[in-house]
C-alpha positions as CSV (number, residue, x, y, z in Angstrom):
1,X,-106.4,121.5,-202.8
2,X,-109.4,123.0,-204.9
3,X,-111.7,122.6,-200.7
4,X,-109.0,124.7,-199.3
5,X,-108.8,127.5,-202.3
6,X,-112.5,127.9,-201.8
7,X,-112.2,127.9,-198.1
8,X,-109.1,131.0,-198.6
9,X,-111.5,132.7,-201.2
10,X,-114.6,132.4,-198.7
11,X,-112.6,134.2,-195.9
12,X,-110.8,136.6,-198.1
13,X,-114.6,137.9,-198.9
14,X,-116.0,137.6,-194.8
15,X,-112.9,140.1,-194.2
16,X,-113.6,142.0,-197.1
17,X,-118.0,142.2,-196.9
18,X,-118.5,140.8,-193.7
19,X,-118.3,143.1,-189.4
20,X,-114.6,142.3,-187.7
21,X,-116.5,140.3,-185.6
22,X,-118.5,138.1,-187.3
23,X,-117.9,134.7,-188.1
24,X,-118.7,132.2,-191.2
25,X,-119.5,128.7,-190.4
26,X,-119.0,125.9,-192.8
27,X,-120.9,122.8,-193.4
28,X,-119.7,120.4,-195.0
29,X,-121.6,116.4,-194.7
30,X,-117.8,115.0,-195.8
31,X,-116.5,116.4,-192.4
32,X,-114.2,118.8,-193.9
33,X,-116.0,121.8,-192.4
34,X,-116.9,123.5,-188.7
35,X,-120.4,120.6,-188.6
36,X,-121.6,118.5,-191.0
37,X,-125.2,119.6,-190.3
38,X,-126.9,122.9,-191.1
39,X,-128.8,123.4,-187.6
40,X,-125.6,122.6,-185.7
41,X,-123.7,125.8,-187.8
42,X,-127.1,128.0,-186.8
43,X,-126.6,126.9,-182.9
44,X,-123.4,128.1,-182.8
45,X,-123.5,131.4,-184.8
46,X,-124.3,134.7,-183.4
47,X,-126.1,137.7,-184.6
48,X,-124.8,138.8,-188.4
49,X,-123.0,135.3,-189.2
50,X,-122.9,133.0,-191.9
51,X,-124.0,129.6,-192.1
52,X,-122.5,128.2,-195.7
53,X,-123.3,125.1,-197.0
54,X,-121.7,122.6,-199.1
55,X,-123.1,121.1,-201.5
56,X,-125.3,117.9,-200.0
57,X,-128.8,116.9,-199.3
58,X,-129.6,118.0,-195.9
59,X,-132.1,116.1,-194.1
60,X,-133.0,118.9,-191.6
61,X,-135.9,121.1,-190.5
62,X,-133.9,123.9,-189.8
63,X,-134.6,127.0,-187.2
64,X,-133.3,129.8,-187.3
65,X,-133.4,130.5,-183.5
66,X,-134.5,134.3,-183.5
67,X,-130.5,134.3,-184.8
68,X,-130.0,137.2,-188.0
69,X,-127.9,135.4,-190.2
70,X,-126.9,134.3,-193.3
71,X,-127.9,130.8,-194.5
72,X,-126.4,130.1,-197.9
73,X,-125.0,127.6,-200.4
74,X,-122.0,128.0,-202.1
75,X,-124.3,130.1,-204.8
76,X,-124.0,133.4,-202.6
77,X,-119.3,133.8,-202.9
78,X,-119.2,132.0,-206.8
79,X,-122.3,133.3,-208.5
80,X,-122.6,129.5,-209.8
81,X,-126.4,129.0,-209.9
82,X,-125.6,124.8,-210.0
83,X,-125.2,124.9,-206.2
84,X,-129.0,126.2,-206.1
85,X,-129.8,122.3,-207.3
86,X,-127.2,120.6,-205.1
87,X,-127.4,121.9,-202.0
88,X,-130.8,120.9,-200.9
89,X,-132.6,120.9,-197.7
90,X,-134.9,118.5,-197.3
91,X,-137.8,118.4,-194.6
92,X,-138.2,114.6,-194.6
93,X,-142.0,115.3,-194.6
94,X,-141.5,116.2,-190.7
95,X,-142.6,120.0,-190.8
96,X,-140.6,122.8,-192.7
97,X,-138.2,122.5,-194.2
98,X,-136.7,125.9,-192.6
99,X,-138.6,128.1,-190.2
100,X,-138.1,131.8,-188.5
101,X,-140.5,132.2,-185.9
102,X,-138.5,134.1,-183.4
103,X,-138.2,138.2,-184.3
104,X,-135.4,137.5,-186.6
105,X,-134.5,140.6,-188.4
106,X,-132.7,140.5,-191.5
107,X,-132.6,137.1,-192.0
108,X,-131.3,135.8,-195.2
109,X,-131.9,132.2,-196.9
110,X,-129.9,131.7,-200.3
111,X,-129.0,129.5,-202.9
112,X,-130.8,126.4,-202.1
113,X,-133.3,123.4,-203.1
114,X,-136.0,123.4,-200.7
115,X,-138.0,120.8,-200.8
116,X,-140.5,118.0,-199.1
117,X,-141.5,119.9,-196.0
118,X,-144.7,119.6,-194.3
119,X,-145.3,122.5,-192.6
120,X,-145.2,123.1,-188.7
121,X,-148.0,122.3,-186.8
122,X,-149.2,124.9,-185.3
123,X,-153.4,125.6,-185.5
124,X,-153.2,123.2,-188.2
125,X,-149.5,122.4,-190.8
126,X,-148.4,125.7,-191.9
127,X,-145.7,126.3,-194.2
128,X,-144.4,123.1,-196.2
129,X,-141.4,124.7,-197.4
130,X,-140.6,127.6,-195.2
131,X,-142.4,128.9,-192.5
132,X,-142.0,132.9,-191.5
133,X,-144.2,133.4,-188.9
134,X,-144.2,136.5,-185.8
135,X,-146.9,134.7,-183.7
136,X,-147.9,138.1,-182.5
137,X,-144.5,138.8,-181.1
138,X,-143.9,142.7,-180.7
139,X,-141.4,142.8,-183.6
140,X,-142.0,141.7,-187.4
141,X,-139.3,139.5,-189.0
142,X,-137.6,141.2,-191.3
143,X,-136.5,138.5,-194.0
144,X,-134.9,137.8,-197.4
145,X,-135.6,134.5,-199.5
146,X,-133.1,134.8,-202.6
147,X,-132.3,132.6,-205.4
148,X,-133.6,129.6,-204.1
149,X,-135.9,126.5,-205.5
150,X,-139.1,126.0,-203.4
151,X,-140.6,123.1,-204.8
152,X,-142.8,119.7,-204.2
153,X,-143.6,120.6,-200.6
154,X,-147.3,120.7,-198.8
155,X,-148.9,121.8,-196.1
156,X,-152.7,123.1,-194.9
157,X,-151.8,126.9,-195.6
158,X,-148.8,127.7,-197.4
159,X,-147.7,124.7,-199.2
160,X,-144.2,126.5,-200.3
161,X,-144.0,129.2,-198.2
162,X,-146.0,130.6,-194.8
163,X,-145.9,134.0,-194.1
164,X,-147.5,135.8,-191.1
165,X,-147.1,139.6,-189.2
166,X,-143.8,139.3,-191.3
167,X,-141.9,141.7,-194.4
168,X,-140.7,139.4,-196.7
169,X,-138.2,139.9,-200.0
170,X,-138.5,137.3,-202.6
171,X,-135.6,137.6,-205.4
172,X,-135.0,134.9,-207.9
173,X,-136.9,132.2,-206.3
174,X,-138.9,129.9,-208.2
175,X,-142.0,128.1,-206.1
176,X,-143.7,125.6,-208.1
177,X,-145.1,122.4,-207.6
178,X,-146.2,122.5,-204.0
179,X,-149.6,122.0,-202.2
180,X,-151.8,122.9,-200.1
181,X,-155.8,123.7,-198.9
182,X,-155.0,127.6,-199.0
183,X,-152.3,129.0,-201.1
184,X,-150.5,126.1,-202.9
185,X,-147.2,128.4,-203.4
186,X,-147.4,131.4,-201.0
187,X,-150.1,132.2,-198.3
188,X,-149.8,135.6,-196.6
189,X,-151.5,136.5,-193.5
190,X,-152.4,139.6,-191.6
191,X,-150.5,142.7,-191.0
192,X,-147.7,140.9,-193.5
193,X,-145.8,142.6,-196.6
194,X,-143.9,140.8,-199.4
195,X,-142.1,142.6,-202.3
196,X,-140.8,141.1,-205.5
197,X,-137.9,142.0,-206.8
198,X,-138.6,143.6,-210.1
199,X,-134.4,142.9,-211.5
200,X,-133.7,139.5,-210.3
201,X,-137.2,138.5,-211.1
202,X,-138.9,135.4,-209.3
203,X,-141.3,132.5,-211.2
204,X,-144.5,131.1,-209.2
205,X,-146.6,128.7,-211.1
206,X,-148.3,125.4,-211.1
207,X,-148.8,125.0,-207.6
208,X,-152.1,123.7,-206.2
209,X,-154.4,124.5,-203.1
210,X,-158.2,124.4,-203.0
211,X,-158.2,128.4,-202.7
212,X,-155.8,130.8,-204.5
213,X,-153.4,127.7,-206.0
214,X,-150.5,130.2,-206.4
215,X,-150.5,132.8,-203.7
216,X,-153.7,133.8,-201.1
217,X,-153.0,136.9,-199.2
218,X,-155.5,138.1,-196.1
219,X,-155.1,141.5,-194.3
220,X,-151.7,142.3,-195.8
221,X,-150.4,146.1,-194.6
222,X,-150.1,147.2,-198.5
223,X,-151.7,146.3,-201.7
224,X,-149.8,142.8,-202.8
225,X,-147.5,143.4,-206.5
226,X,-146.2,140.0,-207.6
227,X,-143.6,140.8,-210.0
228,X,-142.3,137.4,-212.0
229,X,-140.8,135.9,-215.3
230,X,-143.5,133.0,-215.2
231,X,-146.8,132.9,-213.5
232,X,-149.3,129.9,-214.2
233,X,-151.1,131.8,-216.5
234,X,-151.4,134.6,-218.4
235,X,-154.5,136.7,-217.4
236,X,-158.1,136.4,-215.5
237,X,-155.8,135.5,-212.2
238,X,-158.6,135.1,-210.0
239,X,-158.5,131.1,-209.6
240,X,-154.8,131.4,-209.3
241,X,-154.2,134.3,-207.0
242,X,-156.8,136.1,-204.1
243,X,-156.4,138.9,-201.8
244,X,-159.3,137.6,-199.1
245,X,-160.6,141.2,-197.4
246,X,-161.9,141.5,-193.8
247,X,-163.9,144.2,-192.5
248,X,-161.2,147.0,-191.9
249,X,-159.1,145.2,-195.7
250,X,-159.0,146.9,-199.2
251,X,-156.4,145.9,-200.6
252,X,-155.7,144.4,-204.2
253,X,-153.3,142.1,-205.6
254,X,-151.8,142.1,-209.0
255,X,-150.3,140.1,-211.3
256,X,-147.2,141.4,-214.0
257,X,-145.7,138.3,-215.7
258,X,-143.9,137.6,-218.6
259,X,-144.3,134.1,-219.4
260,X,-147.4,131.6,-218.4
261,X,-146.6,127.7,-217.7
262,X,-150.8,126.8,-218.9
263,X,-152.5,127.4,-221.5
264,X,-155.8,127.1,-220.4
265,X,-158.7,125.4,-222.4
266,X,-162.0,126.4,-223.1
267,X,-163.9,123.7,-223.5
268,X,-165.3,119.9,-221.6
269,X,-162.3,117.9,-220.0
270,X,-162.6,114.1,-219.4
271,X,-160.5,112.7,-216.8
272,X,-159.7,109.0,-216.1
273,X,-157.8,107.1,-213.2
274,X,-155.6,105.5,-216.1
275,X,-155.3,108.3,-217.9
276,X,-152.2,110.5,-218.8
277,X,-151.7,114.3,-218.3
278,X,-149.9,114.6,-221.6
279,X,-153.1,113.7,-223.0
280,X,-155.6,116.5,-224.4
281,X,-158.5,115.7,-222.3
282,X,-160.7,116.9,-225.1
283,X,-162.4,113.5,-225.6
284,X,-163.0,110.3,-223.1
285,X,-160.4,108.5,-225.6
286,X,-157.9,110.8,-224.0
287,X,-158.6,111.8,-220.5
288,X,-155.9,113.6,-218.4
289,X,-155.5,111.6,-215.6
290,X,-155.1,114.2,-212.6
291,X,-158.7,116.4,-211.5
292,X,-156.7,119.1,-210.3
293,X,-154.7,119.5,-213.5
294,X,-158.2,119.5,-215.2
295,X,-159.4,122.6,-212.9
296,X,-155.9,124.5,-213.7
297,X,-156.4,123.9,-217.3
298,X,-160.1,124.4,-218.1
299,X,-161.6,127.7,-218.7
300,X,-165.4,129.0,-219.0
301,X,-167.6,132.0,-218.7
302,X,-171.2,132.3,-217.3
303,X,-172.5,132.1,-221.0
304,X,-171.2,128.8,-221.4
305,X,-170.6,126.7,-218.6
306,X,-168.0,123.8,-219.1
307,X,-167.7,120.5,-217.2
308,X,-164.8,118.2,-216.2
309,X,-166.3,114.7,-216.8
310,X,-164.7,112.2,-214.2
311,X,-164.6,108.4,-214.9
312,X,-165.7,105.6,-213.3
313,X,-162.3,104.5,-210.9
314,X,-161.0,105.6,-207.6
315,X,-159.1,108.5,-207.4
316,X,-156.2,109.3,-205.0
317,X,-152.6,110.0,-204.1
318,X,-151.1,106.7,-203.7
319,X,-152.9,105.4,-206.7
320,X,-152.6,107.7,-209.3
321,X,-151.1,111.0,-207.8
322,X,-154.2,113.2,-207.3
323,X,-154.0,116.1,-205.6
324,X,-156.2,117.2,-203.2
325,X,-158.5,119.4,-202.0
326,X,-160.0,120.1,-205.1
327,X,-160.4,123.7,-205.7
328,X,-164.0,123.9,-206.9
329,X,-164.3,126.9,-210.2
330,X,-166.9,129.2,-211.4
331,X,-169.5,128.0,-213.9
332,X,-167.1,124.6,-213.9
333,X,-169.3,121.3,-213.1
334,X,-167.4,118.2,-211.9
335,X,-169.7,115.3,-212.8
336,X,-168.7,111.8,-212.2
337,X,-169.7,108.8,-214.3
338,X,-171.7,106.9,-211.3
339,X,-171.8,108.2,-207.8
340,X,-170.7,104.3,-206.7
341,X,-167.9,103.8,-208.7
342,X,-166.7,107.2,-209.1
343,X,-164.6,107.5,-205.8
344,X,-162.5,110.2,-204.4
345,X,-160.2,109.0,-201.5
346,X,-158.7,111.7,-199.9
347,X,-155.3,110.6,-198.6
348,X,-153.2,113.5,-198.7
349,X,-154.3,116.2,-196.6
350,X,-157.1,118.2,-194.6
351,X,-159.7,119.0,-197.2
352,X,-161.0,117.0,-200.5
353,X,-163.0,119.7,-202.2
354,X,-162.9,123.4,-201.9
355,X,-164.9,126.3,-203.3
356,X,-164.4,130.2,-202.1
357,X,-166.2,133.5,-203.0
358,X,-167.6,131.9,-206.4
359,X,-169.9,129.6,-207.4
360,X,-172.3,129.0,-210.4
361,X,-171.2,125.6,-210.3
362,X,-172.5,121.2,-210.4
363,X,-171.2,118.4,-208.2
364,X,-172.5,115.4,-209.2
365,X,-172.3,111.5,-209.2
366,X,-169.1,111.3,-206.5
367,X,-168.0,109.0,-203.7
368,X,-166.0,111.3,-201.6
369,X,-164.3,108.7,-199.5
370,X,-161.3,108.9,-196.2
371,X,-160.6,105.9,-194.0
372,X,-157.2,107.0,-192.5
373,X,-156.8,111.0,-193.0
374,X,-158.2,113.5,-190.3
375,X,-160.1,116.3,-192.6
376,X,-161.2,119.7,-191.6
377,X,-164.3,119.1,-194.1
378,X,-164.1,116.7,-197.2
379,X,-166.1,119.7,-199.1
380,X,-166.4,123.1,-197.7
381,X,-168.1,126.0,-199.3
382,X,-167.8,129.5,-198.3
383,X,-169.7,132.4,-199.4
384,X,-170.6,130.6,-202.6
385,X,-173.7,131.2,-204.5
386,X,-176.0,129.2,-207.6
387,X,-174.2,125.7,-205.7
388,X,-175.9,122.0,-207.5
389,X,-175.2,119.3,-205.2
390,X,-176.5,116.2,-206.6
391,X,-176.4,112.3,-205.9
392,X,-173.1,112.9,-203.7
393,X,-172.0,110.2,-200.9
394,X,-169.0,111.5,-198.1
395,X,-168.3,108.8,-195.4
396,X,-166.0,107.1,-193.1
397,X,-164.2,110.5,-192.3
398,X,-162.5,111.7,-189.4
399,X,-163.3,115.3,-189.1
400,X,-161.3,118.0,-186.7
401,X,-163.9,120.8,-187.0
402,X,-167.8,121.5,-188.0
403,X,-169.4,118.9,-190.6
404,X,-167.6,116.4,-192.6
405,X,-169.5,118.7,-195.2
406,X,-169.8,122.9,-194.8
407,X,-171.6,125.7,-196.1
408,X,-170.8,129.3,-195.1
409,X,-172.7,132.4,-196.1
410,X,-174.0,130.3,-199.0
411,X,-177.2,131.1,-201.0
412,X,-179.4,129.0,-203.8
413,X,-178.1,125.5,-202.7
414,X,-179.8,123.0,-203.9
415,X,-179.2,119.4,-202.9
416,X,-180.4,116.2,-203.8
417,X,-179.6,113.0,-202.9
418,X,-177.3,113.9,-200.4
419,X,-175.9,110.9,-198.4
420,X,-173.5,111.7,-195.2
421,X,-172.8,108.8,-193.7
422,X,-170.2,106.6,-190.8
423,X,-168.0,109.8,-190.0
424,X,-166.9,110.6,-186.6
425,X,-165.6,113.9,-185.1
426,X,-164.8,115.9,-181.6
427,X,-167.5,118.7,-183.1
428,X,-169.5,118.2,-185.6
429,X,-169.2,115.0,-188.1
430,X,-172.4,115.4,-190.3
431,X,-173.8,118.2,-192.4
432,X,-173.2,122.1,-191.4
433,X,-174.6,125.4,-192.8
434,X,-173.9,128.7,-191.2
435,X,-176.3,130.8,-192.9
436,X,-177.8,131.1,-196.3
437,X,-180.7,129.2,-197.9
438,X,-180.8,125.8,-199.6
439,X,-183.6,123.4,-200.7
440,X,-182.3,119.9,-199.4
441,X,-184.3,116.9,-201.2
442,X,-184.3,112.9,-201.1
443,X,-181.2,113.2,-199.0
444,X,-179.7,110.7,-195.7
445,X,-177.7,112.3,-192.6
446,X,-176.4,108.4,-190.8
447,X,-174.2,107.3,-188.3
448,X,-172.8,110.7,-187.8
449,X,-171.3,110.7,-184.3
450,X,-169.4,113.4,-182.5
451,X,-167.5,113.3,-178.7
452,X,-165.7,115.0,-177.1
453,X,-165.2,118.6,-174.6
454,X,-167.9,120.7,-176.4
455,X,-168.8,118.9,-179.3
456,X,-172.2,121.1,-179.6
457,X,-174.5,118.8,-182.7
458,X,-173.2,116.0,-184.6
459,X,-175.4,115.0,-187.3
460,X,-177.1,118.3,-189.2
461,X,-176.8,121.7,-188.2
462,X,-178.6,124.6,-190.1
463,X,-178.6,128.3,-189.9
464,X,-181.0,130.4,-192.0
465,X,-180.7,133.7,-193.2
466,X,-183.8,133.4,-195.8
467,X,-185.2,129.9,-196.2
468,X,-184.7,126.3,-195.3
469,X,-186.5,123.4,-197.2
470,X,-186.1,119.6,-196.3
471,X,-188.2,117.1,-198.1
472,X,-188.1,113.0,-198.0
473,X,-184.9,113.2,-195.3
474,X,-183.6,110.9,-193.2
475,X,-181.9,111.8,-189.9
476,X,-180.8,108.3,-188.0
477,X,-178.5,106.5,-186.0
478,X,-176.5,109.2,-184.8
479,X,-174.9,110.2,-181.2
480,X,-173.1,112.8,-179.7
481,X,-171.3,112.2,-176.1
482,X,-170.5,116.1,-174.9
483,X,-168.6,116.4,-171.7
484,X,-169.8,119.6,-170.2
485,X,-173.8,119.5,-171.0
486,X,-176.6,117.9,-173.2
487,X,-176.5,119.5,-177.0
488,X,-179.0,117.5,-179.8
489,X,-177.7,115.3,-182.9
490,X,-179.8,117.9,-185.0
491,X,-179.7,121.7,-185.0
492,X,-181.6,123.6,-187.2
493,X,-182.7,127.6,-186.5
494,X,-181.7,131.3,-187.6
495,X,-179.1,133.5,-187.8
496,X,-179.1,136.2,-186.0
497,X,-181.8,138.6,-186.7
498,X,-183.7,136.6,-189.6
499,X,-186.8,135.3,-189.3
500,X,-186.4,132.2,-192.2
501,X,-189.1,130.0,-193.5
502,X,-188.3,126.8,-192.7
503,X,-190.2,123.6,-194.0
504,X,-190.1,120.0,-193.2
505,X,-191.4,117.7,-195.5
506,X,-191.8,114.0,-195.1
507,X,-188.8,113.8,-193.1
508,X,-187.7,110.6,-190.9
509,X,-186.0,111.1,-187.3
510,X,-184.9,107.9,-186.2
511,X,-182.9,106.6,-183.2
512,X,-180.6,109.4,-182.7
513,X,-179.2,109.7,-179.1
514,X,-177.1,111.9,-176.8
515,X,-174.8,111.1,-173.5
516,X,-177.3,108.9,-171.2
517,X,-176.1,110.7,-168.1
518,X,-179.0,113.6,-169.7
């Protein structure tokens, strides 16, 4: 009796709101409905319908066909905000959760949970929660996200929500407590616009990513305003949120919130495997457990530097829930306890340690370690100056793309006792820098192999702007197998239009080989 009041009530309001010839589709998993699963409601529906959900956990990665419709829970005819936390869609882990990525104008999604996506694989997993994306189509989706939960999802870019060449409405959505490499809770990309609702206001917080752990934004069409009841902090936004700028880019993001989920702390941080995050981390008899929590939390200035003290244990997601990548923080040094026993095993996603446009910063006394997950880079550096790398070991990676480890536009490295060793990768598994200077010292490039179509160097490849200086290295045992013609297993030169000084120092070369058919 009470199903088929609220089924009289929902098409009382379609007549009264809704175009004579649309049509509302019900879901309901009990079978009392038009389908029991949320994809099979969007199939049938046609431009301007509604797709309305019962409550349920939905195990579906759910596209919205280039369809403009409505997809909502029970929230959007009651006003009952329960039905946000009981109808949930749930991506499985097997891409997002929901994605538009057709030209869908005035697409709505409302009152759910969304949670445990992925993100589509595109170039690499965008968009763990949902993924909005033109894919330089000729029209921008047009699209409205309101009063929903985004929350413990992941993904390379955009661990809550992806959003490229699209205009996006966020109103009374919280997105917390999802991850990624670049922008942990929203990543916007090129030629995109999002707008907060400043009356039904939104909360983002306590997300994580190696770079811009709440929102990253690149090339938007307007300057980015995010308007929310609870950000992850309360001021100096810069670690949370980043507008990157290309050539032809000026705009500027900012921040207006009224409550902050951390309070950060200004001072050293010790971390243990068997540590607990309730804990103050203000002495090694209580260590916070997670590294990443310890980045969020810890606070320092260029007149005094702070460092997050890591103890000896192996660190990673199945063991003790870290988070990775890392995302490396101005005049904040990660040291480890002993570069043997201090082990980070990245098992989670594409990169273990990030840094972006800062610097001023130690890493020190680390195993960074990956048997079974391909990484883009286990550390990657770009346009970072003042960088310490000492006694650092990454090995037995996998690695999609240039150098298990990568500097770009990077000045006043220093590096010592540097050991890359036993990674393998279709273009480039060693140790890259694309331009800067660095002093490398005392340091071992080993079993660094690379094969594939073009795979170009495998074990060290260096391009100077200013200076190069190698001293008591050791090149060995490394191969590279291209396809199309001979390229070396070491690379070093200049960027274009420098004339660097580059010295060479008591270096070792030793049995390194290419493709035998050269």
């Amino acid at each position: 009796m009470k199903k088929f009041l609220l089924i009289t009530f929902i098409f009382i309001f379609l007549i009264l709101s809704k175009a004579i010839n649309s049509t509302i589709w019900i879901i309901d998993q009990s079978g009392g409905g038009n389908f029991t699963t949320i994809q099979e409601g969007i199939n049938a529906s046609s431009h301007g319908d509604t797709i309305l959900a019962y409550p349920g956990r939905y195990y579906e990665n759910v596209n919205f066909n280039g369809k403009n419709i409505t997809l909502a829970s029970l929230e959007l005819i009651t006003g009952d905000e329960s039905y946000i936390a009981t109808t949930i869609i749930d991506g499985n882990q097997q891409g997002s959760c929901v994605r538009l990525d057709n030209e869908e104008n005035g697409a709505i999604i409302r009152g759910f949970s969304i949670t445990n996506g992925s993100g589509e694989i595109l170039y690499e997993r965008l968009g763990g929660g949902v993924l909005i994306s033109n894919s330089y189509q000729t029209n921008p989706i047009e699209a409205s996200i309101v009063n929903c939960n985004i929350f413990n999802n992941n993904a390379v870019s955009g661990g809550g929500v992806y959003i490229f060449e699209s205009n996006v409405t966020f109103s009374g959505v919280s997105i917390y407590n999802n991850y990624s490499s670049w922008g942990g809770g929203i990543c916007v990309i090129y030629e995109s616009n999002i707008t907060f609702d400043p009356d039904n206001l939104c909360n983002l917080y306590n997300n994580i990513a190696g770079h811009a752990l709440d929102i990253s934004v690149s090339d938007a069409i307007n300057d980015i305003q995010v308007l929310v009841d609870t950000f992850t902090v309360q001021d100096q936004f810069d670690y949370f949120a980043f507008y990157q700028h290309s050539y032809t880019s000026t705009g500027i993001i900012t921040i207006e919130t009224q409550n902050h989920f951390i309070e950060r702390i200004n001072n050293d941080l010790y971390v243990s495997s068997i540590g607990d995050d309730s804990n103050s981390g203000l002495t090694p008899d209580e260590p916070i457990r997670t590294i990443a929590l310890a980045l969020q939390k810890i606070e320092s200035d260029s007149l005094n530097p702070k460092t997050i003290y890591v103890e000896s244990g192996t660190y990673s997601y199945e063991l003790n829930n870290q988070i990775f990548p890392l995302a490396g923080k101005k005049y904040v040094n990660i040291i480890g306890e002993n570069v043997n026993t201090t082990i980070l095993k990245n098992d989670l996603t594409a990169y273990t340690y990030i840094m972006s446009n800062k610097g001023n910063t130690i890493l020190k006394n680390l195993t960074l370690h990956s048997e079974d997950q391909c990484l883009n880079h286990s550390i990657y550096l770009s346009q970072c100056n003042n960088i310490q790398i000492e006694n650092i070991i990454v090995e037995n990676s996998t690695i999609n793309l240039s150098g298990s480890v990568h500097f770009y536009r990077c000045f006043n490295v220093e590096i010592d006792n540097l050991i890359i060793q036993d990674n393998v990768s279709d273009g480039g598994s060693g140790f890259w820098f694309d331009g800067g200077n660095a002093i490398i010292c005392n340091s071992r490039f080993d079993n660094n192999d690379s094969y594939g179509l073009d795979p170009f160097v495998s074990n060290f490849y260096f391009k100077a702007d200013n200076y190069l200086q190698l001293e008591n290295c050791v090149f060995s045992n490394s191969d590279i197998e291209p396809a199309s013609e001979e390229y070396p297993t070491i690379s070093i030169g200049a960027q274009q239009n420098c004339e660097p000084d580059i010295k060479l120092s008591n270096c070792l070369f030793i049995n390194n080989s290419t493709d035998e058919d050269y």
